[in-house]
Short mmCIF file of the C-alpha atoms (twelve columns), coordinates in Angstrom:
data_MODEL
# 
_entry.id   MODEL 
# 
loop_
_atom_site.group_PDB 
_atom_site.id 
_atom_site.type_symbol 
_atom_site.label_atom_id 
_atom_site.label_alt_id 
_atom_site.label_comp_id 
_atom_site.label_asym_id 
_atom_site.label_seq_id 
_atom_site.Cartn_x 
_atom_site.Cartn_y 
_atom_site.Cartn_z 
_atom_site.pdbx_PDB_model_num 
ATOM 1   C CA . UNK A 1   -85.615  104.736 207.580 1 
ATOM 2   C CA . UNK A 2   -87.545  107.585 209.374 1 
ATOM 3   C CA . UNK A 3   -86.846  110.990 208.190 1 
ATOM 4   C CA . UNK A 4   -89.004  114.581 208.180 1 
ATOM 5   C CA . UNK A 5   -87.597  116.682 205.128 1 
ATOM 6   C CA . UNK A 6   -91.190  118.239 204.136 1 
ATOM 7   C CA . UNK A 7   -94.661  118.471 205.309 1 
ATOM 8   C CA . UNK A 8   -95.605  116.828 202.239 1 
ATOM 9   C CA . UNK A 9   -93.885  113.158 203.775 1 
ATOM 10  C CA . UNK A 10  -96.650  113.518 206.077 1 
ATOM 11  C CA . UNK A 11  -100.181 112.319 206.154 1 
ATOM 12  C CA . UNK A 12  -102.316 114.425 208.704 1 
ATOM 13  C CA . UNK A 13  -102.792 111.783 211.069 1 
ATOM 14  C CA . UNK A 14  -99.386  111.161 211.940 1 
ATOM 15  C CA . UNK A 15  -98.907  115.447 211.922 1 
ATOM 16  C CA . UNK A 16  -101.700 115.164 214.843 1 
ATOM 17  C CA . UNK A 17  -100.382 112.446 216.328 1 
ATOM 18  C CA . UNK A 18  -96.990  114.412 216.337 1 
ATOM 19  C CA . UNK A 19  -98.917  117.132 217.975 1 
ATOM 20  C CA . UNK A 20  -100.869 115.542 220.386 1 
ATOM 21  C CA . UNK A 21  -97.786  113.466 221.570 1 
ATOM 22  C CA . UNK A 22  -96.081  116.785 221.985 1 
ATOM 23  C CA . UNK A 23  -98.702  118.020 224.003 1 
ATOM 24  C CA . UNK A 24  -98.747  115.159 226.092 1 
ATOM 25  C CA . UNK A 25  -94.811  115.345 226.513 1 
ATOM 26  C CA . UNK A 26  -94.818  118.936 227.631 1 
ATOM 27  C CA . UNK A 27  -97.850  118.366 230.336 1 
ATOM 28  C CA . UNK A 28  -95.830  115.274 231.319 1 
ATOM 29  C CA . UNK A 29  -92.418  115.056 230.464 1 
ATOM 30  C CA . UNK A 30  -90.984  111.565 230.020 1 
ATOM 31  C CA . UNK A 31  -86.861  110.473 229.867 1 
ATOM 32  C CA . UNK A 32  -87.871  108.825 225.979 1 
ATOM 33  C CA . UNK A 33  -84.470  110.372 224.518 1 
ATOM 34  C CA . UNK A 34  -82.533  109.136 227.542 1 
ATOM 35  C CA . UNK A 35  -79.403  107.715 226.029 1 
ATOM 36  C CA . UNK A 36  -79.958  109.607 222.795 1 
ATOM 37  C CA . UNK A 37  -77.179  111.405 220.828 1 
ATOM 38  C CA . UNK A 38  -78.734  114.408 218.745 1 
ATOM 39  C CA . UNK A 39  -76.140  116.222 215.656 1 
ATOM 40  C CA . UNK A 40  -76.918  119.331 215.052 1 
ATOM 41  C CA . UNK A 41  -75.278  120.758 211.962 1 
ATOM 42  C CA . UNK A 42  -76.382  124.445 210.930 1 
ATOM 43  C CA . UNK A 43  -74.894  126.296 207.793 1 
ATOM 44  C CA . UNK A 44  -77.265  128.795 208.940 1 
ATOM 45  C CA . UNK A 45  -77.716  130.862 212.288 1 
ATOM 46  C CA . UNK A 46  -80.617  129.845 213.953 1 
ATOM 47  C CA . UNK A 47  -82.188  131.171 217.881 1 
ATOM 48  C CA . UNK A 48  -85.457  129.399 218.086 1 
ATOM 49  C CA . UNK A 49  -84.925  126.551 216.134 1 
ATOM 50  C CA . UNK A 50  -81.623  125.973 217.791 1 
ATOM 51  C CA . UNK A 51  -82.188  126.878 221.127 1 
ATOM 52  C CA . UNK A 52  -85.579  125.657 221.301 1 
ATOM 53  C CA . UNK A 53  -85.100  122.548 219.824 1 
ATOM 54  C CA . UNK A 54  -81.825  121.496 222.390 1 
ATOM 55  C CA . UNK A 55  -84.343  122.626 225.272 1 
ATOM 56  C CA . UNK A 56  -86.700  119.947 223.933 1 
ATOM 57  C CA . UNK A 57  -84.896  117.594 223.642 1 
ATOM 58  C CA . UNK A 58  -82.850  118.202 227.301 1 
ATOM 59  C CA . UNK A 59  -86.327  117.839 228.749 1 
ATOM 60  C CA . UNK A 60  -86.813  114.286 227.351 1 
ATOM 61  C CA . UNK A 61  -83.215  112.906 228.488 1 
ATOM 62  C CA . UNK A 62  -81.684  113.426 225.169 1 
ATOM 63  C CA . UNK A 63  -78.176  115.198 224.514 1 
ATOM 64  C CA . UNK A 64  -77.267  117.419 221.661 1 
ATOM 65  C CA . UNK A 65  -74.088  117.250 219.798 1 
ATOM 66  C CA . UNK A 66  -72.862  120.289 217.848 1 
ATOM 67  C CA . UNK A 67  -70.848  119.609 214.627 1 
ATOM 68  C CA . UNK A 68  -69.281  122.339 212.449 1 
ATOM 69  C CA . UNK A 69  -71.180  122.082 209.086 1 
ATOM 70  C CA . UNK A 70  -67.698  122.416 207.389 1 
ATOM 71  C CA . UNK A 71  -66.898  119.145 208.627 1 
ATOM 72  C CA . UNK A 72  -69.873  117.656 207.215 1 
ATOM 73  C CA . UNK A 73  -70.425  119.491 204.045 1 
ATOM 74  C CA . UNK A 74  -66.965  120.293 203.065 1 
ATOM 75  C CA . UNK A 75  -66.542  117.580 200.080 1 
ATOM 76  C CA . UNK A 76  -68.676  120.729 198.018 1 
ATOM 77  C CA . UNK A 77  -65.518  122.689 198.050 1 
ATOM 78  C CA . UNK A 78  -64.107  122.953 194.158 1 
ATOM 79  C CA . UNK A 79  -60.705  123.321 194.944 1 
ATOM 80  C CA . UNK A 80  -58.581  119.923 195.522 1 
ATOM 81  C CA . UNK A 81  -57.554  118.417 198.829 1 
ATOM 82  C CA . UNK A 82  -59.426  121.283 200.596 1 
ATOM 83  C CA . UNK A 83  -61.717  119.107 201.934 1 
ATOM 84  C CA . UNK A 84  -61.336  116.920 204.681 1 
ATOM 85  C CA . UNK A 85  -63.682  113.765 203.218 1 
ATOM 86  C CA . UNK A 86  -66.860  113.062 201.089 1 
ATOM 87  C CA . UNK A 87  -70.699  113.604 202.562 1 
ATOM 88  C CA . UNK A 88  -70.976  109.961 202.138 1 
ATOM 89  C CA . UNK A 89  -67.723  109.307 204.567 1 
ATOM 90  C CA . UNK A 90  -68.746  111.910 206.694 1 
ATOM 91  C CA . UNK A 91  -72.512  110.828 207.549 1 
ATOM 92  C CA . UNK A 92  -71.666  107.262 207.584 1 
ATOM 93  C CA . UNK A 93  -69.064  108.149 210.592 1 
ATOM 94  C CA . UNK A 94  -72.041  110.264 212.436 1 
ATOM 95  C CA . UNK A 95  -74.761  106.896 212.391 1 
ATOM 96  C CA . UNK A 96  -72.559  105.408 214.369 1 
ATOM 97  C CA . UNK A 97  -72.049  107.685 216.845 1 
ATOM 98  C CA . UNK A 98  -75.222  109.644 217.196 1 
ATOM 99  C CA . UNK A 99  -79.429  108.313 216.724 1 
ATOM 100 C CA . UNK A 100 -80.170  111.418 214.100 1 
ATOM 101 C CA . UNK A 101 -79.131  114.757 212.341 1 
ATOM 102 C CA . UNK A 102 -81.068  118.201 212.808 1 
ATOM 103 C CA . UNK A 103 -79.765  119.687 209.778 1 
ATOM 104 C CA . UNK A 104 -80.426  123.588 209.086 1 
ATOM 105 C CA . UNK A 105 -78.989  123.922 205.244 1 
ATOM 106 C CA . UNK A 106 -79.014  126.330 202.411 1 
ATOM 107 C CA . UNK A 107 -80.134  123.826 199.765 1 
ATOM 108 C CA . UNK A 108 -82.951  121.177 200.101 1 
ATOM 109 C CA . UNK A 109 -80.511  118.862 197.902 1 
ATOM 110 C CA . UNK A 110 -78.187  118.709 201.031 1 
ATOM 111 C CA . UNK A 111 -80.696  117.022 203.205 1 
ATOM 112 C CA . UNK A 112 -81.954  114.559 200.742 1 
ATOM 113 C CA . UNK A 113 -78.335  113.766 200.200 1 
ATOM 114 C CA . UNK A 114 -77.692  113.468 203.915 1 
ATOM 115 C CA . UNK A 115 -80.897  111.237 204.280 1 
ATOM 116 C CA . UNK A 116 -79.543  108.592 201.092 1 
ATOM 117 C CA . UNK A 117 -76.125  108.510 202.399 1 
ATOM 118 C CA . UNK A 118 -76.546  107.794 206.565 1 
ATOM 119 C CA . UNK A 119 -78.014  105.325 208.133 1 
ATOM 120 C CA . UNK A 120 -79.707  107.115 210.979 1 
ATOM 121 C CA . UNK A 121 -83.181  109.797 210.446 1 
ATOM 122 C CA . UNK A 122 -82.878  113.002 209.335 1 
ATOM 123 C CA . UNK A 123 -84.856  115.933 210.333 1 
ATOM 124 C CA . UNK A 124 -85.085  119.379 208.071 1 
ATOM 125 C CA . UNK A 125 -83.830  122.600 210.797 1 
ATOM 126 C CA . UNK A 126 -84.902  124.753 207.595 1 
ATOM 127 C CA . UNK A 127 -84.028  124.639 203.920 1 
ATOM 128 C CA . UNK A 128 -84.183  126.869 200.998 1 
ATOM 129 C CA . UNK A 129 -87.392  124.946 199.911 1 
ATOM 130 C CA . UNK A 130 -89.623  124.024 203.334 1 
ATOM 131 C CA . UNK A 131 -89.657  124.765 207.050 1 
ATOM 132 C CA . UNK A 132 -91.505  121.781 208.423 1 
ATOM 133 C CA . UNK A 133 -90.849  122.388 212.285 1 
ATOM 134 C CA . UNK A 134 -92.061  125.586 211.561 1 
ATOM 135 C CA . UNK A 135 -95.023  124.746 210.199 1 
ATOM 136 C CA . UNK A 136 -95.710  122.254 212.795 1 
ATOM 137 C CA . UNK A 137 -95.342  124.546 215.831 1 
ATOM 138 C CA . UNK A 138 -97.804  126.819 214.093 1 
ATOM 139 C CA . UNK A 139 -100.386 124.508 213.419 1 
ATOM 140 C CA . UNK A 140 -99.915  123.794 217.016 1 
ATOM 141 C CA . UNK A 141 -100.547 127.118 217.405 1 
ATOM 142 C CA . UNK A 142 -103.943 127.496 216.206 1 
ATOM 143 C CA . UNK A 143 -104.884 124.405 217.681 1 
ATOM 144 C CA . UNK A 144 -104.353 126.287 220.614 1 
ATOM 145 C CA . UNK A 145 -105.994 129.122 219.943 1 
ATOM 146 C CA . UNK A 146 -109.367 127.752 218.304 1 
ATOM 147 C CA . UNK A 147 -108.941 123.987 219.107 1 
ATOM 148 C CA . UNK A 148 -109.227 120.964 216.307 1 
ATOM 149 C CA . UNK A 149 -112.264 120.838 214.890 1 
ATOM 150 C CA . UNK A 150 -112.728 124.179 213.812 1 
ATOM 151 C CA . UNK A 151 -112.008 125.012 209.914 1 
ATOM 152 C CA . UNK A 152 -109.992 128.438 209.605 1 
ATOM 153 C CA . UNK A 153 -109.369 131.227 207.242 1 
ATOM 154 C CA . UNK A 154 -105.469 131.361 207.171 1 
ATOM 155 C CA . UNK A 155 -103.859 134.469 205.521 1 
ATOM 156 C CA . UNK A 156 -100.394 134.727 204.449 1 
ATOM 157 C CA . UNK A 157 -99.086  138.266 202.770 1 
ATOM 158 C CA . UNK A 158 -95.740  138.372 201.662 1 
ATOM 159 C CA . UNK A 159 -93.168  136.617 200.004 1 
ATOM 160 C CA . UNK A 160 -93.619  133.222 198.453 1 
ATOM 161 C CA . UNK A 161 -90.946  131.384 200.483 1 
ATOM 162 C CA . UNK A 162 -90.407  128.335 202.334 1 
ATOM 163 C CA . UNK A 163 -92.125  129.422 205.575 1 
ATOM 164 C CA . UNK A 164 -95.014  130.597 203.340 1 
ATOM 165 C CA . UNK A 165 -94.691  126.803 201.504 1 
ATOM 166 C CA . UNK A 166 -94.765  124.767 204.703 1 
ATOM 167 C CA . UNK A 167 -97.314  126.763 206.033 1 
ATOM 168 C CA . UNK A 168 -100.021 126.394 203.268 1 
ATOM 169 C CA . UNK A 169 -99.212  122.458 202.857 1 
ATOM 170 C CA . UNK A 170 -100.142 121.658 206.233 1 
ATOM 171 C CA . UNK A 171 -102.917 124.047 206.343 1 
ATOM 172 C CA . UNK A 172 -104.509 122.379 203.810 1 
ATOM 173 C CA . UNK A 173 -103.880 118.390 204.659 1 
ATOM 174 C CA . UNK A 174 -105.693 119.795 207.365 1 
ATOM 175 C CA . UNK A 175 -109.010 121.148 205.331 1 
ATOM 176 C CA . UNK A 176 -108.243 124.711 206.089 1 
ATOM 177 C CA . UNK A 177 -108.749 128.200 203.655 1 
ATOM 178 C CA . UNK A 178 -105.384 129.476 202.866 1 
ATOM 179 C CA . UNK A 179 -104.984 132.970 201.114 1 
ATOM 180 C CA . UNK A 180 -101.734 134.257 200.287 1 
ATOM 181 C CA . UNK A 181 -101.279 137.761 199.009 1 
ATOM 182 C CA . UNK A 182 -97.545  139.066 197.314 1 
ATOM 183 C CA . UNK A 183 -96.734  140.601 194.429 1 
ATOM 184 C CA . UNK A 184 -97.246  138.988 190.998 1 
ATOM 185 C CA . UNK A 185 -93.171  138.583 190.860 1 
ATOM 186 C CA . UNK A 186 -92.947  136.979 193.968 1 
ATOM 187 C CA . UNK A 187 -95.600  134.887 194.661 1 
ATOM 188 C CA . UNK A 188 -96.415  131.235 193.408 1 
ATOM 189 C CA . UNK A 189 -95.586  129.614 189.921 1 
ATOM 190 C CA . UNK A 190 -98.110  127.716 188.136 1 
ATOM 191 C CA . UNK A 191 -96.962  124.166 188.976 1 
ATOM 192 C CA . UNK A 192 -97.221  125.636 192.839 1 
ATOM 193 C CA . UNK A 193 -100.777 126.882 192.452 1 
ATOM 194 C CA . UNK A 194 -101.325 123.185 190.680 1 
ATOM 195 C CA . UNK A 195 -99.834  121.753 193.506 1 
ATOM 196 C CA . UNK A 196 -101.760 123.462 196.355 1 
ATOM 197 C CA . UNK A 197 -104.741 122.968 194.346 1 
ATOM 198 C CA . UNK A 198 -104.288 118.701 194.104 1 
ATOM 199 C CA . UNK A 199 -103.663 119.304 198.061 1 
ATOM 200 C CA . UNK A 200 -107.261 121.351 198.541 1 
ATOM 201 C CA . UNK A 201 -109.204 118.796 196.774 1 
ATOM 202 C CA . UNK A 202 -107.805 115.999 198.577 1 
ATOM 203 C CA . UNK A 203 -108.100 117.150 201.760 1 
ATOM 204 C CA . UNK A 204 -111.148 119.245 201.618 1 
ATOM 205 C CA . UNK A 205 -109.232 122.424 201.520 1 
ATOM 206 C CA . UNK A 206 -109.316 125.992 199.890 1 
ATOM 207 C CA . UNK A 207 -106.150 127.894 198.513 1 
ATOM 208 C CA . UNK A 208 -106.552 131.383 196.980 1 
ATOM 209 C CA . UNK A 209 -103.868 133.676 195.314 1 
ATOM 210 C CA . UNK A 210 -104.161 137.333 195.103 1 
ATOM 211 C CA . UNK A 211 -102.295 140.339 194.448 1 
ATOM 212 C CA . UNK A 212 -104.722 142.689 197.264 1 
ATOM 213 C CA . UNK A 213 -103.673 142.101 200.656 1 
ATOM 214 C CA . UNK A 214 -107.350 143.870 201.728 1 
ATOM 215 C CA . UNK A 215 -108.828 140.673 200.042 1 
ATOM 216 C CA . UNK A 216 -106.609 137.785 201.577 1 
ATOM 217 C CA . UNK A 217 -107.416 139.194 204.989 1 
ATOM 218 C CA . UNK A 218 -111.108 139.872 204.568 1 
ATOM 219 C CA . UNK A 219 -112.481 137.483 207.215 1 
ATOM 220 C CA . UNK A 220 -109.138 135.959 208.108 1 
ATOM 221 C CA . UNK A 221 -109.092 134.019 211.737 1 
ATOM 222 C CA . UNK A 222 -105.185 134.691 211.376 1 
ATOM 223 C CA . UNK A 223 -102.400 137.318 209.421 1 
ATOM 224 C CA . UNK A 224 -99.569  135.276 208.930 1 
ATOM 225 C CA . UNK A 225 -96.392  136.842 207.095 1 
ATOM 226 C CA . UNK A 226 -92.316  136.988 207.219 1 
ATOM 227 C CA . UNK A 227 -89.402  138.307 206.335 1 
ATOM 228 C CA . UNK A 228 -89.499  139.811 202.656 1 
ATOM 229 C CA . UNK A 229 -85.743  139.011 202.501 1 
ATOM 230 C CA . UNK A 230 -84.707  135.601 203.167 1 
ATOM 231 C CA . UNK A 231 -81.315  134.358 204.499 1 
ATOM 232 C CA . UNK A 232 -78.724  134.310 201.461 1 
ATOM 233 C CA . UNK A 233 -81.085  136.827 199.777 1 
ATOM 234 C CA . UNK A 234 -79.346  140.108 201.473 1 
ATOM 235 C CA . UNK A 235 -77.481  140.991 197.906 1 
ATOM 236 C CA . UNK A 236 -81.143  141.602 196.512 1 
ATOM 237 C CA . UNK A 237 -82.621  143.983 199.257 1 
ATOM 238 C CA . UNK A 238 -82.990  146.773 197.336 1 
ATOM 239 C CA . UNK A 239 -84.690  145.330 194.200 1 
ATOM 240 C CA . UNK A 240 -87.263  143.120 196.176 1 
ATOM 241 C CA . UNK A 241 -88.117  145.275 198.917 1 
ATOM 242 C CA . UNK A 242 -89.534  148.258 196.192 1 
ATOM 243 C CA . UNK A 243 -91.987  145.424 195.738 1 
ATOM 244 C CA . UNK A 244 -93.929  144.369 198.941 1 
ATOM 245 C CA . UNK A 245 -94.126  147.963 200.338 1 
ATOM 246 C CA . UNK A 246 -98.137  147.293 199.973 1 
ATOM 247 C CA . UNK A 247 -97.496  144.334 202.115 1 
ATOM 248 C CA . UNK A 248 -96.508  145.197 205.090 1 
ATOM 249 C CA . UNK A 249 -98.823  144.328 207.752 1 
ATOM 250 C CA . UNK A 250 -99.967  147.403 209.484 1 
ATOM 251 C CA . UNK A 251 -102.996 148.732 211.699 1 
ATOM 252 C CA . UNK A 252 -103.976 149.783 208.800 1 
ATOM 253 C CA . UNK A 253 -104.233 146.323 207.014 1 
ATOM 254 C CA . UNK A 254 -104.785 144.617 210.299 1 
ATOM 255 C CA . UNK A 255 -107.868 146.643 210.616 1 
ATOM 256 C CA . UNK A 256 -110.329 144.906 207.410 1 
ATOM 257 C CA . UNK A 257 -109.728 141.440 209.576 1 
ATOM 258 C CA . UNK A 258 -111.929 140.927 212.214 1 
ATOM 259 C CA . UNK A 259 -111.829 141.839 215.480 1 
ATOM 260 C CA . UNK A 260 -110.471 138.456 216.836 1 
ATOM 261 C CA . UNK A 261 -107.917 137.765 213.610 1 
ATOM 262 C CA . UNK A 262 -104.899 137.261 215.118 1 
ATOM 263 C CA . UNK A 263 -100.942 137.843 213.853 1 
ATOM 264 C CA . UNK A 264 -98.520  135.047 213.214 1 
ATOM 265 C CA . UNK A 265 -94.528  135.263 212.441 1 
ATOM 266 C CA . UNK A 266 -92.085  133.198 212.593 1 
ATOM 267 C CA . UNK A 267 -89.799  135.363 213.709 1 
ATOM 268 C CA . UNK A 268 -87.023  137.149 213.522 1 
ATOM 269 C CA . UNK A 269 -89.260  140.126 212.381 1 
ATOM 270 C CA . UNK A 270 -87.809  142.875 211.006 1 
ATOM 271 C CA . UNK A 271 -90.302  145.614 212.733 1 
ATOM 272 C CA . UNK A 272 -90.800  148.719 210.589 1 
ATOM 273 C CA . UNK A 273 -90.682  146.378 207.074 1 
ATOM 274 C CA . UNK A 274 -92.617  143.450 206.643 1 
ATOM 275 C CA . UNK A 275 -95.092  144.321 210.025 1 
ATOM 276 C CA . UNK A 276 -95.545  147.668 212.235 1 
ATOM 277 C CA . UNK A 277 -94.553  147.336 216.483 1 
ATOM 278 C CA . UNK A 278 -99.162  147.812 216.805 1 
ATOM 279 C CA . UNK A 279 -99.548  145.017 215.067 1 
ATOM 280 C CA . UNK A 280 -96.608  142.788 216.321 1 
ATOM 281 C CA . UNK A 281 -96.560  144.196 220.175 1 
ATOM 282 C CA . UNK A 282 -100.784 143.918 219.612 1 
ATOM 283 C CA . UNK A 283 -102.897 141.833 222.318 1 
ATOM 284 C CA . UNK A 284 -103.928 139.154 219.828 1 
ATOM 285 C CA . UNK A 285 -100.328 138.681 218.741 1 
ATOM 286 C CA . UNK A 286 -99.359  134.871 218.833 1 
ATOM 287 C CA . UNK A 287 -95.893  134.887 217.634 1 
ATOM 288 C CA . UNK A 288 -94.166  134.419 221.225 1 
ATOM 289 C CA . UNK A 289 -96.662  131.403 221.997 1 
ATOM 290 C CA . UNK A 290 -95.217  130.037 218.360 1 
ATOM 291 C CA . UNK A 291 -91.532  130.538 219.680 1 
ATOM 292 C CA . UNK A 292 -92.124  128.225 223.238 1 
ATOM 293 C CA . UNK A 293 -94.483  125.463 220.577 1 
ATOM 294 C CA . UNK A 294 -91.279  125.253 218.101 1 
ATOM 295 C CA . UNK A 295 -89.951  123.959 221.741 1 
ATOM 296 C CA . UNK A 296 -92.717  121.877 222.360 1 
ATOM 297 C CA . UNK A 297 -93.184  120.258 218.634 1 
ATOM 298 C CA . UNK A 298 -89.473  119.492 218.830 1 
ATOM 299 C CA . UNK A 299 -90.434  116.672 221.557 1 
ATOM 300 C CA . UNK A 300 -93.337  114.998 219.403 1 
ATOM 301 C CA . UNK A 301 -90.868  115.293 216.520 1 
ATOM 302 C CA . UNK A 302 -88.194  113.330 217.866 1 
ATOM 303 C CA . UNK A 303 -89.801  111.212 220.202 1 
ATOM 304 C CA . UNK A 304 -91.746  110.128 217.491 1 
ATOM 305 C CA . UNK A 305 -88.922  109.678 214.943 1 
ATOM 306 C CA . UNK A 306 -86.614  107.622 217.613 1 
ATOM 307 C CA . UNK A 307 -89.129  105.368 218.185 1 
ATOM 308 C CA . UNK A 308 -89.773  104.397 214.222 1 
ATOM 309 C CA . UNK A 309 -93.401  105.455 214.130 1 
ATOM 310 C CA . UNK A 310 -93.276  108.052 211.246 1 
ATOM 311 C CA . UNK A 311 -92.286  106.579 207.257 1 
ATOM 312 C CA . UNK A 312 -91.894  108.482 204.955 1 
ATOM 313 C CA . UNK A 313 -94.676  108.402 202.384 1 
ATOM 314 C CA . UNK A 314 -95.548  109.417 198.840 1 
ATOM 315 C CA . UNK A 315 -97.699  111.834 197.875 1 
ATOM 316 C CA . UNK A 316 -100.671 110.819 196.235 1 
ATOM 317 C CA . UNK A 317 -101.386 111.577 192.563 1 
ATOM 318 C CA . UNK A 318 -99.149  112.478 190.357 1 
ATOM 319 C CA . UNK A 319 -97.383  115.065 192.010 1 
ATOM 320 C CA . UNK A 320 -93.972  116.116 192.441 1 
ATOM 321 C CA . UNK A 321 -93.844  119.077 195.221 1 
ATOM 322 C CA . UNK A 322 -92.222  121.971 193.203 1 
ATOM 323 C CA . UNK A 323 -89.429  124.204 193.687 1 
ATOM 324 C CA . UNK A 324 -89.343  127.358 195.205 1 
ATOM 325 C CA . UNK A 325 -88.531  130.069 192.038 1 
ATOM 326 C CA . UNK A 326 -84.549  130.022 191.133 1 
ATOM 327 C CA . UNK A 327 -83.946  126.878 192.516 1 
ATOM 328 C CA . UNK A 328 -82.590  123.331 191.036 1 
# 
């Protein structure tokens, strides 16, 4: 069974071959989904990852069907006979109907439980704990930008949160310096820091925590940050945001990078909070070129998945990737 929940099922050779097939799929495109029967199931809203994920895979012959999560996930509903059948019922009924699941969920658990329970690969839209697709179309990104070879200074500042997670796995399977900057309450635990420090050494990689956003983006090639208030995180707006008011990336910040450092988000942004319109709106701003790659990742993704090339794998050493902070 082929399934992308994480970054960390992924060894960087088959994350380049991803890319480079994706490339090679948007210069080109091919009918390789023709026939193919996508479910898309979102607890969450989504524009890019929706939208530019169906566009991906229209281009490659494939069609997307759109299920209402409640028929899917209902069976977590705590009052009797208000749900229509189990997860296992319910995903054993979709394999035989459609060739895989883009799943966008609140919990991580969800996924891994739709992954045990069907018989067809699943593919993580977003979760409370990664944002693989994310991640990939960024990578893609600076690929782009300052091609393969070349080993970067990658600066996150902001909130420790999936986006942030992603990003600083595959940025280091791929021997890169990630800094990340937040403040002491919401940035990374110790078993994350041990975690991202196992994924350094083995890849050739350098990961640095800091409180001072002036010193994560002190030679950075790129800014990278996001929202300071996740989805499902609205109710605690006004006792997070008091905290990553030095973290907003301004001209001001922008400013100790270098000249060519450019600005990365995932988008949506909220402008006036977590970056400024000069910095977002600024000429070396790459965060519309990261909305058409989620597009163009999508194809490697699925191509690659539909055709069996991608297992899942273990990470090396003892490691199990941690949990985000409040999670279970």
């Amino acid at each position: 069974m082929n399934h992308l929940l994480t970054i960390g099922d992924l060894e960087p050779g088959q994350i380049q071959n991803i890319l480079d097939l994706s490339d090679k799929l948007h210069q080109s495109p091919e009918p390789v989904m023709q026939g193919k029967n996508i479910a898309f199931v979102f607890e969450k809203p989504s524009l890019r990852t929706r939208v530019g994920t169906e566009a991906a895979i229209n281009h490659l012959g494939g069609r997307v069907i759109e299920i209402n999560p409640d028929l899917i996930f209902s069976s977590s509903m705590a009052v009797p006979f208000t749900s229509r059948e189990s997860l296992k019922d319910a995903m054993m009924n979709v394999s035989q109907w459609c060739d895989a699941i883009f799943a966008r969920v609140y919990n991580h658990a969800t996924l891994k439980k739709l992954a045990g329970y069907g018989t067809i690969p699943v593919v993580n839209a977003l979760c409370d704990q990664h944002h693989p697709m994310q991640a990939l179309a960024d990578l893609y990104t600076l690929q782009q930008k300052y091609g393969k070879e070349q080993s970067l200074v990658i600066s996150y500042v902001g909130d420790a949160n999936n986006v942030a997670f992603s990003l600083i796995e595959i940025g280091l399977k791929f021997g890169h310096t990630l800094k990340f900057a937040g403040p002491p309450e919401y940035s990374w635990n110790e078993g994350q820091l041990e975690y991202f420090s196992f994924l350094a050494a083995e890849h050739g990689g350098t990961f640095l925590q800091t409180a001072d956003p002036v010193e994560a983006v002190f030679e950075s090639d790129v800014i990278y940050t996001d929202t300071f208030i996740s989805m499902g995180e609205e109710h605690l707006f006004d006792e997070k945001i008091k905290h990553f008011q030095p973290y907003q990336v301004n001209g001001a910040l922008f400013s100790k990078a270098k000249s060519s450092t450019g600005f990365m988000h995932c988008l949506p942004a909220h402008r006036g909070v977590e970056v400024t319109d000069e910095v977002i709106d600024h000429p070396n701003s790459w965060v519309y070129s990261q909305a058409q790659n989620r597009m163009i990742v999508s194809k490697g993704v699925f191509a690659t998945i539909l055709a069996g090339e991608t297992k899942e794998i273990e990470t090396k050493g003892a490691f199990e990737i941690p949990l985000l902070r409040g999670e279970s």
